[in-house]
VMD Tcl script that draws the C-alpha trace (Angstrom):
set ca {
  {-2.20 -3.33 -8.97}
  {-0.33 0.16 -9.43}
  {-3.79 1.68 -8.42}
  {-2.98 0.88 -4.70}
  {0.27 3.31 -6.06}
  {-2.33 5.93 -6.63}
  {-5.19 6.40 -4.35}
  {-5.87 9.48 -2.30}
  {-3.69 8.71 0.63}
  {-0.59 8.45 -1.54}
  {-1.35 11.76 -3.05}
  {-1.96 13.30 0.44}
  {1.22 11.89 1.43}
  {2.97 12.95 -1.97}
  {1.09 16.77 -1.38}
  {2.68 17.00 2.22}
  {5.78 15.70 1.36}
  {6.62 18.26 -1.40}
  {4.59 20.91 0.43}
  {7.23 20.53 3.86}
  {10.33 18.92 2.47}
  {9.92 20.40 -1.10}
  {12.22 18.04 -3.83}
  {14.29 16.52 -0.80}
  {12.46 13.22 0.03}
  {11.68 12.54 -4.18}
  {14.89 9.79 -3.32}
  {12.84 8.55 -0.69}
  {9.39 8.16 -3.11}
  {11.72 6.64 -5.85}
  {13.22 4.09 -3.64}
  {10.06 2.85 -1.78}
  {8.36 2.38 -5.43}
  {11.71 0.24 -5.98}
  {10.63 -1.85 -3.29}
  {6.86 -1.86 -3.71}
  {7.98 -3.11 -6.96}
  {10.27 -6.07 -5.69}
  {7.21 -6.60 -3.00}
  {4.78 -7.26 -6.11}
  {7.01 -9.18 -8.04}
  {7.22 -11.59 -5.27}
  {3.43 -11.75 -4.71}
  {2.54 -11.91 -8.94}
  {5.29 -15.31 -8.40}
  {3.21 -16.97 -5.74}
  {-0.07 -16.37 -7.48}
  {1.12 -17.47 -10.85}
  {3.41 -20.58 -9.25}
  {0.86 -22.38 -7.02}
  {-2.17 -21.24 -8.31}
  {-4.01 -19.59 -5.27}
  {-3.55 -16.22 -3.44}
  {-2.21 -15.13 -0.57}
  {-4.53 -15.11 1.82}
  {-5.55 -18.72 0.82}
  {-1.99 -20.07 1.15}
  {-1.97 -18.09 4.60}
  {-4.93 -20.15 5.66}
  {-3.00 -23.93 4.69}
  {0.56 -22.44 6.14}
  {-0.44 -20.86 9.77}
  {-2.49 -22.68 12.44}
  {-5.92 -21.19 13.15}
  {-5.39 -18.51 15.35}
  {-2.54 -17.25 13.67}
  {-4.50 -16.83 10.47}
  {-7.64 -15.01 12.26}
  {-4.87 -12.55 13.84}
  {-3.96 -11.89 9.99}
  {-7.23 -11.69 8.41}
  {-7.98 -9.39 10.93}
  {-4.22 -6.84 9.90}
  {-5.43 -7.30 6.40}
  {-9.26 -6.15 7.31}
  {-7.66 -3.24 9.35}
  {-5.27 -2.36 6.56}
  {-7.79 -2.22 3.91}
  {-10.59 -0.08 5.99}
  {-7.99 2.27 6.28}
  {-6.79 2.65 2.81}
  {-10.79 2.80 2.47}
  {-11.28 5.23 4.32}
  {-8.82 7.80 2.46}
  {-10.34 6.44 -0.88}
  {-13.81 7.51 0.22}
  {-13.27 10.64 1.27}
  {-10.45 11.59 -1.44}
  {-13.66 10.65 -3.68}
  {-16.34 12.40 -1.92}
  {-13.66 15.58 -1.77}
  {-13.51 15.38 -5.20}
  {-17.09 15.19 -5.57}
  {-17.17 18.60 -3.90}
  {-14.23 20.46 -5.90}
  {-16.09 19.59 -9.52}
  {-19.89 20.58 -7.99}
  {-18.61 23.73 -6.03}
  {-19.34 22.53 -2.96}
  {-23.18 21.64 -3.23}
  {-23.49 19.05 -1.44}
  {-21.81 18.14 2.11}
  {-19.14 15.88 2.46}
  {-20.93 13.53 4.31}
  {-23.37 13.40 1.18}
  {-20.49 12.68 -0.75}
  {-19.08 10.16 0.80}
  {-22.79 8.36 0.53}
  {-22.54 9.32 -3.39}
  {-19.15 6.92 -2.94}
  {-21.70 3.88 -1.83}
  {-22.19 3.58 -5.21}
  {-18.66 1.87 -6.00}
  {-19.51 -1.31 -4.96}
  {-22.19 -1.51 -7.82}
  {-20.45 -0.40 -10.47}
  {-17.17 -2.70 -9.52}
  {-19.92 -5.79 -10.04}
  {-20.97 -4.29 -12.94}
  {-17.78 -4.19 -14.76}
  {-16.99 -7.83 -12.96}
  {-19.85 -8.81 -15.30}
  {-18.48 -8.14 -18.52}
  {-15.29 -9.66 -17.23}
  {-11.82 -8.69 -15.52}
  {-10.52 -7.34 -19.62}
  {-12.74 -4.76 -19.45}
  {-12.63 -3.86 -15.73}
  {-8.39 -3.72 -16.44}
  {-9.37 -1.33 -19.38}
  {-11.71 1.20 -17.40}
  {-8.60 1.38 -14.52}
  {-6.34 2.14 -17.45}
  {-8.62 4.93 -18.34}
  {-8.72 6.30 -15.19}
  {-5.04 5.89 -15.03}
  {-4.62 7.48 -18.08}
  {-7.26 10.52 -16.29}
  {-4.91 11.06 -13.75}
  {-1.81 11.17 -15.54}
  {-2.85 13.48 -17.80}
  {-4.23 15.77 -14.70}
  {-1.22 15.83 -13.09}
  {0.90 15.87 -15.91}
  {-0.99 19.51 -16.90}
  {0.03 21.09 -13.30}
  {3.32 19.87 -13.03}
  {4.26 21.34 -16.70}
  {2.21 24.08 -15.96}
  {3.95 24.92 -12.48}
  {7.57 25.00 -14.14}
  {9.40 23.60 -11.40}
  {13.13 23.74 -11.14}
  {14.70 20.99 -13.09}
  {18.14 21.14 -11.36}
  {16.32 20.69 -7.77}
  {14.06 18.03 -8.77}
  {17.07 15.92 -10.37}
  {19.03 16.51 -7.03}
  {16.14 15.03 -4.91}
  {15.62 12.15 -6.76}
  {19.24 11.06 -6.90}
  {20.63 12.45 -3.58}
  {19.24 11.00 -0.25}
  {18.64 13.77 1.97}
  {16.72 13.60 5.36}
  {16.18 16.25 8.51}
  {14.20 15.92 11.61}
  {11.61 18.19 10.18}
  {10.67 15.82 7.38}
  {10.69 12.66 9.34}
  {6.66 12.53 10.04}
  {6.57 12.85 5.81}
  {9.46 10.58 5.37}
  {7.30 7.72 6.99}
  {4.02 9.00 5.33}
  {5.52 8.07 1.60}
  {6.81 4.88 3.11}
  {3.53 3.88 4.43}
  {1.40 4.98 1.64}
  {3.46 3.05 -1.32}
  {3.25 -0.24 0.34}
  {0.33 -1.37 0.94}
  {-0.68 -4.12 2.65}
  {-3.77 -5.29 1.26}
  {-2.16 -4.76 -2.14}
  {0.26 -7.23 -1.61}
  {-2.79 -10.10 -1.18}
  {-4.60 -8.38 -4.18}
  {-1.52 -9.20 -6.75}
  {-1.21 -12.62 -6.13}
  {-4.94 -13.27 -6.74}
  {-4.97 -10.92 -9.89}
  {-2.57 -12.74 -11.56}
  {-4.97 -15.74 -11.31}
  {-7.10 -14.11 -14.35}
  {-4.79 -15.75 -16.69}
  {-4.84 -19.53 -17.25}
  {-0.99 -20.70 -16.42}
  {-0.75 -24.49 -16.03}
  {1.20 -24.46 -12.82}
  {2.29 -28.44 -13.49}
  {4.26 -26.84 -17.06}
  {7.66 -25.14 -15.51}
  {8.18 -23.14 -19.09}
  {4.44 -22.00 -19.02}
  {4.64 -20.24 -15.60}
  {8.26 -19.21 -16.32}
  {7.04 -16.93 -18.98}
  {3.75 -15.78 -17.07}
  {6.24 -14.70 -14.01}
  {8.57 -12.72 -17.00}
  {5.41 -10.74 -18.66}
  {4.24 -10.01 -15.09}
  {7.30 -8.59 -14.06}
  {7.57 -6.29 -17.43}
  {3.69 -5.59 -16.52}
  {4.66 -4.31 -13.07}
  {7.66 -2.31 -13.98}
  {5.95 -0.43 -16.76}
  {2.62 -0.01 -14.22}
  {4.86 1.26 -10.99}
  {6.79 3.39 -13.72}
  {3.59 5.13 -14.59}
  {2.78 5.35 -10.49}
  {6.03 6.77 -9.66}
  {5.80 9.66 -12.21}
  {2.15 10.68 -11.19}
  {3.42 10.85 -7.30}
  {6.37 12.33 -8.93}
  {3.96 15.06 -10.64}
  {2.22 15.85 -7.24}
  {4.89 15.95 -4.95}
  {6.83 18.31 -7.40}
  {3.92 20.94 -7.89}
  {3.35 21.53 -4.40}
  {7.17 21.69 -3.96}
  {7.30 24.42 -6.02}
  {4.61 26.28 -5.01}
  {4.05 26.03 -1.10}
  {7.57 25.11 0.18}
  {9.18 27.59 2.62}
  {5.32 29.87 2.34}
  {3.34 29.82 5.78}
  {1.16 27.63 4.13}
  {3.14 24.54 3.58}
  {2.25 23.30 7.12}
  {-1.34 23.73 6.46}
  {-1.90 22.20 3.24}
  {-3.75 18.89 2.85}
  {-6.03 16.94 0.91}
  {-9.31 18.97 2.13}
  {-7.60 22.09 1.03}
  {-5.40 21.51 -1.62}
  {-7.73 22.65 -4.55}
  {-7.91 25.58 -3.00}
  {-4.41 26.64 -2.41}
  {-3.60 25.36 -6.08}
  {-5.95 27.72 -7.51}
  {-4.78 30.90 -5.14}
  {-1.17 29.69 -6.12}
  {-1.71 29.31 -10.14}
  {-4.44 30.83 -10.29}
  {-7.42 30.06 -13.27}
  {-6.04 30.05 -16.77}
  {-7.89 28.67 -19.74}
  {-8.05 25.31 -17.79}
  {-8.75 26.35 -13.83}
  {-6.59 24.17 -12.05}
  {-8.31 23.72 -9.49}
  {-10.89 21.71 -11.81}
  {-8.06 19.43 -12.97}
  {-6.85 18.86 -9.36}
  {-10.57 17.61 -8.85}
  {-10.34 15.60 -11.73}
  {-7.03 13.74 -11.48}
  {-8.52 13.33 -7.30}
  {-12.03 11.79 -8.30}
  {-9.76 9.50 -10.29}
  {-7.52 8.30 -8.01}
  {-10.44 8.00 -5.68}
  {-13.18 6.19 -7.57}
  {-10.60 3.63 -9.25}
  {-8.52 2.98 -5.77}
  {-12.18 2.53 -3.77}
  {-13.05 0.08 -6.33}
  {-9.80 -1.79 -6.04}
  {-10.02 -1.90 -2.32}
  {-13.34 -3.66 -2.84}
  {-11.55 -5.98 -4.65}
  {-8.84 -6.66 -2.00}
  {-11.19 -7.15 0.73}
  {-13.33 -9.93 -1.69}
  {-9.56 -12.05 -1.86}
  {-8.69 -11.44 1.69}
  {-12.10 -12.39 3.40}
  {-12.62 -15.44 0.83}
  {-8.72 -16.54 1.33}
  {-8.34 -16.19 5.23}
  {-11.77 -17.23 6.13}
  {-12.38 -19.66 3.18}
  {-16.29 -17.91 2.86}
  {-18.28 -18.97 0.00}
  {-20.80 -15.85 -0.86}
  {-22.61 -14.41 -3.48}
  {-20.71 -11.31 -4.80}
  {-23.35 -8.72 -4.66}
  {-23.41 -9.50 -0.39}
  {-19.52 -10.20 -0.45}
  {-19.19 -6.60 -2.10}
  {-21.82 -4.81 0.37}
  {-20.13 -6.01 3.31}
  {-16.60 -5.11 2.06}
  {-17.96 -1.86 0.80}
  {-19.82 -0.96 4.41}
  {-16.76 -2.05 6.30}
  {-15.25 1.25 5.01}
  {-18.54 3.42 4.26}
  {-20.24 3.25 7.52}
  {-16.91 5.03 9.67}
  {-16.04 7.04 6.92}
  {-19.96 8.37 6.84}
  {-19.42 9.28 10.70}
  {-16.36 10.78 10.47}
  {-17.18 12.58 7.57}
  {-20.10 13.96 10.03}
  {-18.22 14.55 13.01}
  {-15.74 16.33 10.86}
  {-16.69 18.23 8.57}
  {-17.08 21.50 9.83}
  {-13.14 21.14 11.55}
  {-11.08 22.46 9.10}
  {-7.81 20.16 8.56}
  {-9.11 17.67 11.05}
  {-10.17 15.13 7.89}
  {-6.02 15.88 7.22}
  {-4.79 15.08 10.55}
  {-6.78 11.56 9.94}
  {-5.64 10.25 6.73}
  {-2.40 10.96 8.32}
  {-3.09 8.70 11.09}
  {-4.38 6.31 8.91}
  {-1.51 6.25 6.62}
  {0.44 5.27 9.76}
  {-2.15 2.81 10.31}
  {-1.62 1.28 7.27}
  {2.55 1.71 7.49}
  {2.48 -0.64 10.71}
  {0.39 -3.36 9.26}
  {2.96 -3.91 6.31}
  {5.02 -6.80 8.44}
  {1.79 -9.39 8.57}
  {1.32 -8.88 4.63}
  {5.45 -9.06 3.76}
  {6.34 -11.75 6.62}
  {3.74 -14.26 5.70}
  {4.49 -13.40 1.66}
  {8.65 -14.12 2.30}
  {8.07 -17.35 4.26}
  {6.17 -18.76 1.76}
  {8.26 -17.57 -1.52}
  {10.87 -19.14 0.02}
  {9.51 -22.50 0.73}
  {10.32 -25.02 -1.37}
  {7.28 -27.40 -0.54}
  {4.98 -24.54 -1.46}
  {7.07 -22.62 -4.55}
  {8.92 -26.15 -5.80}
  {11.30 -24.88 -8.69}
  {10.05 -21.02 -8.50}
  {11.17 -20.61 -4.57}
  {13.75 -17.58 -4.15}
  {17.29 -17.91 -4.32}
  {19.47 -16.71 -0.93}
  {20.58 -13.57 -1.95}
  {16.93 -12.15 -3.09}
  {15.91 -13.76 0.19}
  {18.15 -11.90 1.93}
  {17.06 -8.59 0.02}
  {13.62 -9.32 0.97}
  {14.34 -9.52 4.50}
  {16.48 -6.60 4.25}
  {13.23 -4.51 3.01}
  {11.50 -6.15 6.12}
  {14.57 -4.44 8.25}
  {13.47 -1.34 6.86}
  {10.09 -1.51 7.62}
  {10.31 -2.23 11.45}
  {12.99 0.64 12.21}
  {10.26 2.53 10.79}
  {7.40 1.17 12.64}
  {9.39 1.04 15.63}
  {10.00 5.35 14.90}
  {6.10 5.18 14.41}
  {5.87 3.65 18.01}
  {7.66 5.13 19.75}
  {6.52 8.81 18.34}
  {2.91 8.07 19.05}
  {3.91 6.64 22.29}
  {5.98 10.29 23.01}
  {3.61 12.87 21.42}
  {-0.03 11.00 21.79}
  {-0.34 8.59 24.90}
  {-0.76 10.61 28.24}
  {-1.11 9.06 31.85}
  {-0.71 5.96 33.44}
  {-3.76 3.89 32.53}
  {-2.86 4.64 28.53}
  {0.85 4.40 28.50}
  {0.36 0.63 30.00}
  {-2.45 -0.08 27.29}
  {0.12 1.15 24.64}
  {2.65 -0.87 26.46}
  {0.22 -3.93 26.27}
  {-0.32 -3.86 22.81}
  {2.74 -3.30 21.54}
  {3.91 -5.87 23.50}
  {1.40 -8.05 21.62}
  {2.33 -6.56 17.83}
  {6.02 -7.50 18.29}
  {5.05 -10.82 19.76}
  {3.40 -11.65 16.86}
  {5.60 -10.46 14.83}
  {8.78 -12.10 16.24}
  {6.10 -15.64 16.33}
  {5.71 -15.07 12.51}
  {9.46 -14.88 12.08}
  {10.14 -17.45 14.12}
  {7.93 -20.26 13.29}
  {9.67 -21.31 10.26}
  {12.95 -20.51 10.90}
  {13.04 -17.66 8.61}
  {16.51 -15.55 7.61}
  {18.73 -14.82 9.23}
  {17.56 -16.92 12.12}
  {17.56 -19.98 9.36}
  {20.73 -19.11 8.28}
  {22.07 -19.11 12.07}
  {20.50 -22.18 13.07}
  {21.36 -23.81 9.75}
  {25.16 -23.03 10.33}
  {24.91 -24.34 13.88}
  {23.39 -27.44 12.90}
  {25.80 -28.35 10.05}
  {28.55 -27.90 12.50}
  {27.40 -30.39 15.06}
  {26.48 -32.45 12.29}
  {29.96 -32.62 10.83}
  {31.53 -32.81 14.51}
  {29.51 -35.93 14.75}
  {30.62 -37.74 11.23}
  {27.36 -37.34 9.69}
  {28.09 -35.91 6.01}
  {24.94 -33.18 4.96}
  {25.70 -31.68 1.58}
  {21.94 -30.66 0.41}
  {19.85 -27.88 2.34}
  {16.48 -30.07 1.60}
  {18.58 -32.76 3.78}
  {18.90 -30.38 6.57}
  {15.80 -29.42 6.37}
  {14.13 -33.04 6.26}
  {16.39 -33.84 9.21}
}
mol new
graphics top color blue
foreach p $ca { graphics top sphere $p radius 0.5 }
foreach p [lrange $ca 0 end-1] q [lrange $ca 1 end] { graphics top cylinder $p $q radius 0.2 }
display resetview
């Protein structure tokens, strides 16, 4: 799960973030890990409480068409985040050869994930959990060595963690960090992971203590997240902030600044920027073939054999990635300017993977004794509040800087139109808070004004 923390469009975003805004949005990074971590909590409870994922519980709660439209968010979302795991891989794959091969070669090299994440399936989901803790471990380590070895200031770091801080200039980064720590897909991967252990969902005590060790589990693994984006953002912080390269940093070129920055040294850090990256890369690519096996199973309730499950998941992400990595890979900063398109991509799918995930925590029918309480409800929902003034930024900023002339500013119009219509349908539907709590208030007062005597919310509810 804390991979999805990790892969190479978090570490772009962490990279531009510290490169532009220096220590200033490290608040910003620790807070939206906060509530990645809440996010995950929530989805490890419905996996462990009812005993099926997401997606599938998606596929009993919405009527057809509604599920389809979210199958098809989650698909989006997770070519996306595939697409930066790809090419953070195949960049890699260039850094630690010296450039041999083409990127485009590279990101074929990448293909190859697909296999090896059936290959480790085979000897079972303990010792696929190992070899991500590895890999983990790989980057941590990586990162660890440039951050120590960059010396940043620890009076300016401590200030940026603790004191929120935010400019015009930094917004565009502000909403990259947002976007890249919650992930959508990775909120439907949770709740199916959690599935590896055997919980009797009919024993209350039993999945009582599987929800408490998943929640230490998550901590510790977001913990461990937080510190490596906390490594990354903090190196290039210290050394590109205020330069006339901070602007022009990115994932493509990053290696390359680091080493003019730092320099070689007995370990040439531009090697161990390579290495921490093909980590992050291979494990997160692996992962996301993972997600898309739960999401297309779940939504579309497909029965196939995992070696064609995993090809088609794989090539949903492989085959763009392998034409973009054509079209541009002689454009310097142009593979940049995408995963920062995509990470926005990803940022405005979040409300069909949180929406559907807080109806159903809440519902009593579906959660029995393990639905939410009001006032983490109304935290939840809170965190949903978030989200949309920032998709709504995200809008409205493509909308101003991107869409030019008639004919595209009424296709924007169009389907944004449709995104909050779905949205607002999905919040909607079930009543949800606060429009619950409204209508719930309303009704108990014509109730009462009418002598009937309500005292239990189920009552309402039945009624």
């Amino acid at each position: 799960m804390s991979i999805a923390f990790l892969d190479p469009g978090n570490i772009e975003g962490d990279l531009q973030a510290g490169a532009i805004a220096g220590y200033s949005l490290l608040w910003l990074l620790l807070w939206s890990t906060i509530m990645g971590l809440l996010i995950q909590l929530l989805s490890a409870r419905v996996g462990v409480a009812t005993g099926k994922n997401l997606a599938e519980l998606c596929r009993e709660e919405y009527p057809p068409w509604a599920t389809l439209l979210l199958w098809a968010m989650a698909e989006v979302a997770v070519i996306a985040a595939d697409i930066q795991e790809v090419v953070g891989t195949a960049i890699a794959i260039q850094i630690l050869s010296n450039g041999v091969l083409p990127l485009w070669a590279n990101v074929v090299i990448t293909a190859a994930d697909c296999f090896v994440f059936l290959f480790l399936e085979s000897y079972g989901v303990r010792k696929m959990e190992a070899a991500f803790g590895i890999m983990v471990t790989v980057m941590a380590i990586s990162f660890a060595y440039m951050f120590f070895d960059a010396k940043p200031s620890g009076r300016e770091l401590l200030v940026g963690t603790v004191v929120p801080k935010l400019n015009s200039g930094t917004i565009q980064q502000a909403v990259g960090i947002f976007g890249c720590v919650i992930t959508p897909h990775n909120v439907y991967l949770h709740s199916a992971l959690v599935q590896s252990r055997k919980v009797d969902i009919n024993k209350v005590g039993e999945v009582q203590e599987a929800i408490n060790y998943y929640s230490i589990e998550s901590s510790v693994a977001l913990l461990v997240s937080f510190m490596i984006n906390l490594f990354v953002t903090t190196v290039f912080a210290k050394g590109f902030y205020g330069t006339n390269k901070a602007t022009s940093v990115g994932l493509e070129n990053a290696g390359k600044y680091l080493e003019e920055k730092y320099g070689g040294g007995v370990l040439p850090i531009l090697y161990i920027w390579g290495i921490g990256l093909l980590a992050a890369g291979q494990s997160s690519t692996i992962t996301g073939t993972y997600a898309g096996q739960f999401i297309m199973g779940g939504f579309l309730n497909i029965q196939l054999n995992e070696w064609l499950r995993a090809v088609i998941t794989r090539s949903f992400a492989i085959v763009p990635t392998i034409i973009l990595a054509i079209v541009f890979d002689t454009s310097d900063g142009a593979m940049d300017v995408m995963n920062e398109w995509l990470n926005v991509l990803q940022s405005i799918q979040i409300p069909f993977s949180l929406i559907p995930l807080f109806t159903i925590v809440s519902k009593e029918h579906v959660m029995g004794v393990f639905k939410i309480g009001p006032t983490l409800e109304k935290v939840a929902w809170i965190v949903l509040a978030v989200v949309m003034v920032i998709n709504i930024y995200v809008l409205l900023d493509f909308f101003m800087n991107i869409v030019d002339g008639l004919l595209l500013g009424v296709i924007f119009c169009i389907i944004s139109a449709a995104y909050i219509a779905f949205i607002i349908y999905l919040i909607a539907r079930d009543g949800l808070f606060p429009m619950n709590f409204l209508s719930r208030r309303l009704f108990e007062r014509f109730s009462y004004s009418n002598g009937i005597e309500l005292t239990r919310t189920s009552q309402l509810q039945e009624l």
